[in-house]
N, C-alpha and C positions, 0 to 999 in steps of 0.2 A: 643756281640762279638766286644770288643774293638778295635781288630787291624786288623780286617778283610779285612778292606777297603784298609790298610795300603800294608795286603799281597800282595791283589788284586793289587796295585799300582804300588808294585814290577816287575809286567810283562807286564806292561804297554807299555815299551819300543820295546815289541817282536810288538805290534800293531801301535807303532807310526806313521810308515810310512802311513796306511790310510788315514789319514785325514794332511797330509802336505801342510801346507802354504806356497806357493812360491813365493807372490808378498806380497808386502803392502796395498795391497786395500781391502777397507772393502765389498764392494760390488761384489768382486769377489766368487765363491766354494773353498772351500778346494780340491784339486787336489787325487783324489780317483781312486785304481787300481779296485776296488767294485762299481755295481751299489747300491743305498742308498735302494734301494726294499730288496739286499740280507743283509745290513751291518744292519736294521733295521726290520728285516722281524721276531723277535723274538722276546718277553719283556728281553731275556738273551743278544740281539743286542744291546738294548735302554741304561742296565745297565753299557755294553763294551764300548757305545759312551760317556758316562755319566764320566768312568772312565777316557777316553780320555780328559777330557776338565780339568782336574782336573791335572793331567798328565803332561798336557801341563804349568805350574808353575815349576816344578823338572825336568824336562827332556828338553833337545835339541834339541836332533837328533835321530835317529833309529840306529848307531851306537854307543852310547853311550860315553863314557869317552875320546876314545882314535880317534870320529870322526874327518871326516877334513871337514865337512859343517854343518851347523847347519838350523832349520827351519826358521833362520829369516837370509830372504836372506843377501850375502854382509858382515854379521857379522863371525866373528872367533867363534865357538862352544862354546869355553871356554867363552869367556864374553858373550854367547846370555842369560844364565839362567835367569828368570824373577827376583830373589832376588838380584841375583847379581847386574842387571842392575839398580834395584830399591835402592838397599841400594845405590851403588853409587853415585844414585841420592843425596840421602835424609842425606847422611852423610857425605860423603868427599869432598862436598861444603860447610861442615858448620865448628862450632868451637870444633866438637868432634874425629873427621879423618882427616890424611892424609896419603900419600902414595908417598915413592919415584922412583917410576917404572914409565918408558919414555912413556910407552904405549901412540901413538897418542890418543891424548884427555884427556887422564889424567891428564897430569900437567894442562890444561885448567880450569878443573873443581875444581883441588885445590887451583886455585887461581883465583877464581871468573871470568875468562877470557872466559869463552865458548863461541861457534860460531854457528853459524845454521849445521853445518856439523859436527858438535860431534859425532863420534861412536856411544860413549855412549849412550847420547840422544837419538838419531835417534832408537838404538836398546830397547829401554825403550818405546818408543814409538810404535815401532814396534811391539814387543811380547804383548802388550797390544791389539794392533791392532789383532793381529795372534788370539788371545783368543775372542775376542770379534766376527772373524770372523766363527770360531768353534762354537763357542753357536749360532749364528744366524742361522746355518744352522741347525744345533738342535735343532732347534726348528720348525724350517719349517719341519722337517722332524716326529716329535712327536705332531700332529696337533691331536685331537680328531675326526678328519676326518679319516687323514690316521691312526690312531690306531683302526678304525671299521676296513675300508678296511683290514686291516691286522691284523684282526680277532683277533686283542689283546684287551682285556675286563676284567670286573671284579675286581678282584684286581692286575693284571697285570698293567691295566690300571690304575687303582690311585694309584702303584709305578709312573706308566712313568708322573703322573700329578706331584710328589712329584721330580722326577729326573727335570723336567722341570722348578721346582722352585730354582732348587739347580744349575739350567744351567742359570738363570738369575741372579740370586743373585754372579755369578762368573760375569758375565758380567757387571754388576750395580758394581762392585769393579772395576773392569778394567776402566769403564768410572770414575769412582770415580780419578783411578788412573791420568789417562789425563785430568780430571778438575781441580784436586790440579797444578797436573805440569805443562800443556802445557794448560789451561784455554780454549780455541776454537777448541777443532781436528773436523774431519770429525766425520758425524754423519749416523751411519744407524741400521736397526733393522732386523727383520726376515721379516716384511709387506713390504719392501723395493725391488724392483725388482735388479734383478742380472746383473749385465752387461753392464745393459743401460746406462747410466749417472754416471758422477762421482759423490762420494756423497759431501753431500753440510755440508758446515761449521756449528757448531752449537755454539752458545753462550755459556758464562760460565755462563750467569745467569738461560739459559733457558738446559743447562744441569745437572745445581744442580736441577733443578724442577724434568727432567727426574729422576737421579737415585734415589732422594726422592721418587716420585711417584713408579717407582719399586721394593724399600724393604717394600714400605708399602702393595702393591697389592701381595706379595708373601709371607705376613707372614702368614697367616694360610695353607699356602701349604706347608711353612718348619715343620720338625721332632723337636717337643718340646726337650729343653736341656732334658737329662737325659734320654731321653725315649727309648722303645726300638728300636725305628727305628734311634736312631740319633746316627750316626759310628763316630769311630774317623777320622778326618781329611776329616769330609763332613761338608759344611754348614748346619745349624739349625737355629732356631729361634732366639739362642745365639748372632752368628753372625751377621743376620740381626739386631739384635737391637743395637749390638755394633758399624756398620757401619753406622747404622742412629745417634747414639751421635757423633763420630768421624765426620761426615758432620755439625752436627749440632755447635758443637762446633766451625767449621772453616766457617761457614755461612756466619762471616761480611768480610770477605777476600774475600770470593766466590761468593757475592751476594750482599754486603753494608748494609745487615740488618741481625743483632745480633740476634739468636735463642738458649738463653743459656739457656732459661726454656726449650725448646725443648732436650737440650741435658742431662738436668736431667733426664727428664721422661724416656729418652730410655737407660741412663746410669742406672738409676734405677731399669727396664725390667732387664737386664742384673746381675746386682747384688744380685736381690731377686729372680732370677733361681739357677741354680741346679750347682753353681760354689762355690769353694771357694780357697784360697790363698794355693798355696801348702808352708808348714812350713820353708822350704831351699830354700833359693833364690838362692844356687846354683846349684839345680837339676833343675831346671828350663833348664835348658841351658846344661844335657845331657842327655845321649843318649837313658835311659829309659824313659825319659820323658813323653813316651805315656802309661806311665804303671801306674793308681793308679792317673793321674795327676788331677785335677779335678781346677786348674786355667788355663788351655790351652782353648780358646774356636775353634781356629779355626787354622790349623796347615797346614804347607806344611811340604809333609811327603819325607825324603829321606831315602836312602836304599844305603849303602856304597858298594853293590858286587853288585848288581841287577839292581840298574837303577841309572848306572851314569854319572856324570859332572861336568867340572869345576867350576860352580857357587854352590850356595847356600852355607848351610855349609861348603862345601868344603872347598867352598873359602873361608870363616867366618876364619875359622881355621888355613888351611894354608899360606892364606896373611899375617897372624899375627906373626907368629914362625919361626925360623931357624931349619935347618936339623939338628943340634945335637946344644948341648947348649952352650948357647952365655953369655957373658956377666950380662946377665941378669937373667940368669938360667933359661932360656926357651927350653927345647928341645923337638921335633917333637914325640920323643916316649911318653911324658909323657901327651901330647896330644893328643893319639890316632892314632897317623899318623906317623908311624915310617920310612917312605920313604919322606912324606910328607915337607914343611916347604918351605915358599915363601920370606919370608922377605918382608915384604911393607909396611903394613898400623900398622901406629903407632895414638895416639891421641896427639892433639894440647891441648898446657898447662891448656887452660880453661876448659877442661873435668875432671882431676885428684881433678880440686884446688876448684871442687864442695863437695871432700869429706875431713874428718878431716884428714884424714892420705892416703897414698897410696898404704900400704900393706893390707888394707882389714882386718887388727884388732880390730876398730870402729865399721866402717859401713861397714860388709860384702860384699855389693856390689861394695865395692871402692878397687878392690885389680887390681894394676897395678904392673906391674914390667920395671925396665928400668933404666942405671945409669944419666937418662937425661931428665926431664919433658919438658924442653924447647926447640922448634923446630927452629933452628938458617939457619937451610938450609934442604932443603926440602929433599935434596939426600939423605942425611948422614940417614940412618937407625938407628942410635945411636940416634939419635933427635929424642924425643917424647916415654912416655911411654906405651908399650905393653899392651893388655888387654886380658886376660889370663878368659874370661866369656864363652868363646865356647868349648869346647869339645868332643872326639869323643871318650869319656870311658861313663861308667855309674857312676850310682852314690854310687857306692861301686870301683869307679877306676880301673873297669876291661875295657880291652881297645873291640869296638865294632866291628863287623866286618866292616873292609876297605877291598879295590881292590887294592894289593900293595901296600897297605898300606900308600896310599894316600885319597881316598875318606871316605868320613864321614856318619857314617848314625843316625843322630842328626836332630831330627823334628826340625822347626822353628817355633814358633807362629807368625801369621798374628794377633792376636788379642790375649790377656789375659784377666783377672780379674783385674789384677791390674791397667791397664790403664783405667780401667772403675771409678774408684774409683779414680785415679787423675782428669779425664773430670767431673765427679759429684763436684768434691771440685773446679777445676778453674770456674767450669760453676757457683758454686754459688757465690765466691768471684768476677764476674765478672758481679753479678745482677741477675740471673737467676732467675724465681719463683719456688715454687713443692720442694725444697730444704731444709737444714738448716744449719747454719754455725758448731754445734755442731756435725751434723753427719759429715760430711766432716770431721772434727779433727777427729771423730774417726776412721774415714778409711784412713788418712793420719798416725794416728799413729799406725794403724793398719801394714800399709808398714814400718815403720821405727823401730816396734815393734822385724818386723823377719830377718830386715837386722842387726840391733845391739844385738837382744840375750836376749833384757833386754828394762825397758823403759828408761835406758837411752837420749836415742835419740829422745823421744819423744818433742812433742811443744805446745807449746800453742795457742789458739784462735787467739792472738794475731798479733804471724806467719805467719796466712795464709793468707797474700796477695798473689796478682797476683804474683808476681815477684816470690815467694816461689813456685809458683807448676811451674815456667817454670825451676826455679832449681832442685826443684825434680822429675819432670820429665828425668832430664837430667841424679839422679841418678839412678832410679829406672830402666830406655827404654833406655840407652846409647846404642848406636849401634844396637839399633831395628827398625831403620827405621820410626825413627820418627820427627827426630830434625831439618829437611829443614822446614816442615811444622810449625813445634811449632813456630820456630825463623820469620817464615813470620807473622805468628800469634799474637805476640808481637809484630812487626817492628822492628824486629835486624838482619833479614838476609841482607839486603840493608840497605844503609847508613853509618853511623860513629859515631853513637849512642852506638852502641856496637863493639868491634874491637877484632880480631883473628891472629893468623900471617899468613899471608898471603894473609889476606882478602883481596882483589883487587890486590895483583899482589905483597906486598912491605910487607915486614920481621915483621913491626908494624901492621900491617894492615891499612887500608885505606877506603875510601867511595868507597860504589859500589851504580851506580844509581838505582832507585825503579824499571826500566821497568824488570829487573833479577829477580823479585818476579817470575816470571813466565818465563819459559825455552821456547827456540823458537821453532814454526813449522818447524821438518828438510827439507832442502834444493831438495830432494829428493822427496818427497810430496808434496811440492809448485809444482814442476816442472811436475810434475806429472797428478796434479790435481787442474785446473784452481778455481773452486773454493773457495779455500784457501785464505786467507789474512795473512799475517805474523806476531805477534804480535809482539807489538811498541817496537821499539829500534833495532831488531833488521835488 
């Protein structure tokens, strides 16, 4: 049952209110109108809380679309969604987005200028917190202790050991999340007592150990790809391997020691599972995608009537388009969202001038629209062309169900095939052992096979330096939340090595110092919790 979990996900929101985060603190409960004896007193409880944690990626609030708080205290609903806040992160600090809406913190973040008191930030950091503090208590609460006492056995009981794995492998991502971005957060687990002490800061080197250590202790408790236990839009064994290369791959940023053989091995787990490249690189990116798709490995799932919000696709969609058609021949109906259409986030010239052309004639994944690739001033909406990769039809162009015809219900990969397949090719041009430069060409040209139609586009041996898989990465994942990372990865998100408009503040771009590799502990948190130390610079 493919989309079971999908359905299930859908009424997620009627339950949201259980388990609500109200503070930023790790070590506090989720605020519950239920004692945890009734909310888990059933294996059909365990499966409800399990959906909750999952839930909690797509969803805000208990009032959905048209809330006015959201679970992550202080934050506006419409920006708390976990994708939203992430891609912000990871894109419209770099050379692939910008956006010209005043929203406090925004222009900061598109010009390298942030502050300890970013929104943004803080809300990024926060929703990672809010998820981190949901599995923890999920876990105290599905102990093999208390699943005798409550007379749950059997096979009931090794579901609730396989839910348990799928509650930490969310958790082990979230921390993943705050040691790429914020390298130090607070550090606490389920063996951690409640209340007592604030929790205590934890290294970036000795947090890469942790969630290392975690996707390795939970792989034989994930549901093999393919098998019948592994649903759409639940972690599986797929995932966990694919999050052990993505760490692996960024190791020497994270830790000063390079594990690119490492990143083979589990890019390679990943590749010779039960995945492969779906044919159209541009159903990838709609709304059936969960139908038949078999490169998605790991999905957050949205539902455009049922459980909505202003982030995720929504926003993917709507930030990018106007209400009826612009100049550019973009209008909000022919993308699904016939109320919809925000105007904001365009791309900085360095992302278009990655492809041979920018109608997407070439290299199918290079179709922009816009009568202005060059961003002269950050307001002007005309500056910078549109990316026209999101969608809320299918892929026969029938538009999907929206709520007034503004929300979207367009899954997002958290992880593909394909990126597995560029982390094997960087990892090997980059030393790695367990590899070979011949297969990497051929899963590179295996990507450039489906985006040109033909092997035109193909390359040679030759090609694959580094520098070529940070290009093709850029065209293959543009605006999947990946390119703050990649650019730190290289050394060209800091500095003046590589330049953007507006990199540090000024229309050429400029040098931005190395301590912005890493986004600071919010203001709010320090203040909070003595423990903290602020990371350098700021």
């Amino acid at each position: 049952m493919k989309n079971s979990f999908k359905i299930i996900l859908t009424s997620a929101a009627l339950v949201l209110s259980l388990n609500s985060c109200k503070k930023e603190a790790l070590n506090l409960l989720p605020t519950n109108d239920q004692t945890e004896g009734l909310v888990y007193a059933t294996p059909e409880g365990y499966k409800q809380g399990l959906v909750r944690l999952y839930a909690n990626y797509a969803l805000t609030s208990p009032g959905g679309g048209d809330a006015t708080s959201s679970d992550v205290g202080g934050l506006n609903p419409g920006f708390s969604d976990f994708l939203r806040l992430f891609w912000t992160s990871q894109e419209l600090t770099t050379d692939e987005a910008v956006c010209n809406w005043g929203d406090t913190g925004i222009p900061e973040l598109v010009n390298s200028t942030w502050a300890a008191d970013n929104q943004f930030l803080r809300g990024l950091y926060s929703r990672s917190i809010s998820q981190i503090t949901l599995v923890n208590e999920y876990l105290r609460q599905s102990t093999p202790e208390l699943l005798t006492t409550r007379n749950i056995t059997g096979a009931d009981a090794a579901n609730v050991q396989r839910y348990r794995a799928e509650a930490r492998f969310l958790r082990a991502y979230q921390y993943w999340v705050l040691l790429d971005a914020f390298g130090n957060p607070p550090f606490v687990t389920e063996n951690d007592a409640i209340g007592k002490v604030a929790p205590k800061q934890i290294q970036r080197v000795a947090l890469f150990s942790y969630v290392e250590s975690e996707l390795k202790a939970i792989e034989n408790d994930l549901a093999a790809p393919g098998s019948a236990d592994s649903e759409y839009g639940r972690a599986n064994q797929g995932a966990d391997w694919a999050l052990l290369a993505r760490l692996y791959l960024n190791a020497q940023v994270y830790t000063g020691t390079a594990k690119y053989t490492e990143a083979i091995t589990y890019s390679s787990k990943v590749i010779a599972s039960n995945y492969s490249l779906n044919p159209n690189y541009a159903n990838l990116f709609r709304t059936d995608n969960n139908m038949g798709n078999t490169e998605n490995i790991l999905t957050i799932n949205y539902d455009g009537v049922n459980s909505t919000n202003y982030g995720g696709t929504t926003f993917l969609i709507n930030a990018s388009i106007y209400t009826s058609a612009d100049a550019a021949g973009m209008s909000a109906t022919a993308f699904g969202v016939p109320n919809g259409g925000w105007a904001g986030n365009r791309t900085r010239q360095n992302l278009p001038a990655l492809f041979p052309n920018t109608t997407g004639t070439i290299d199918r994944r290079g179709a922009f629209v816009g009568p202005k690739a060059e961003v002269d001033a950050i307001t002007d909406p005309i500056d910078g062309l549109k990316v026209t990769k999101f969608r809320n039809v299918t892929s026969a162009n029938v538009p999907a169900p929206s709520l007034n015809g503004t929300f979207s219900s367009l899954d997002f990969a958290l992880f593909r095939l394909a990126e597995q397949y560029l982390i094997y090719g960087e990892a090997v041009a980059r030393g790695g052992s367990g590899g070979s430069a011949a297969q990497a060409l051929t899963y590179v040209n295996l990507l450039r096979q489906r985006a040109y139609g033909n092997n035109n586009g193909n390359v040679s041996a030759a090609a694959l330096t580094t520098d070529f898989f940070l290009d093709e990465r850029g065209r293959e994942l543009y605006w999947e939340g990946h390119r703050r990372t990649d650019l730190v990865r290289y050394g060209r998100f800091t500095g003046s090595t590589y330049l953007w408009p507006f990199k540090g503040g000024v229309r050429a771009g400029t040098n931005v110092p190395a301590y912005r590799n890493l986004y600071p502990i919010p203001t709010a948190d320090l203040i909070a919790n003595p423990n903290l130390v602020q990371n350098t610079g700021y």
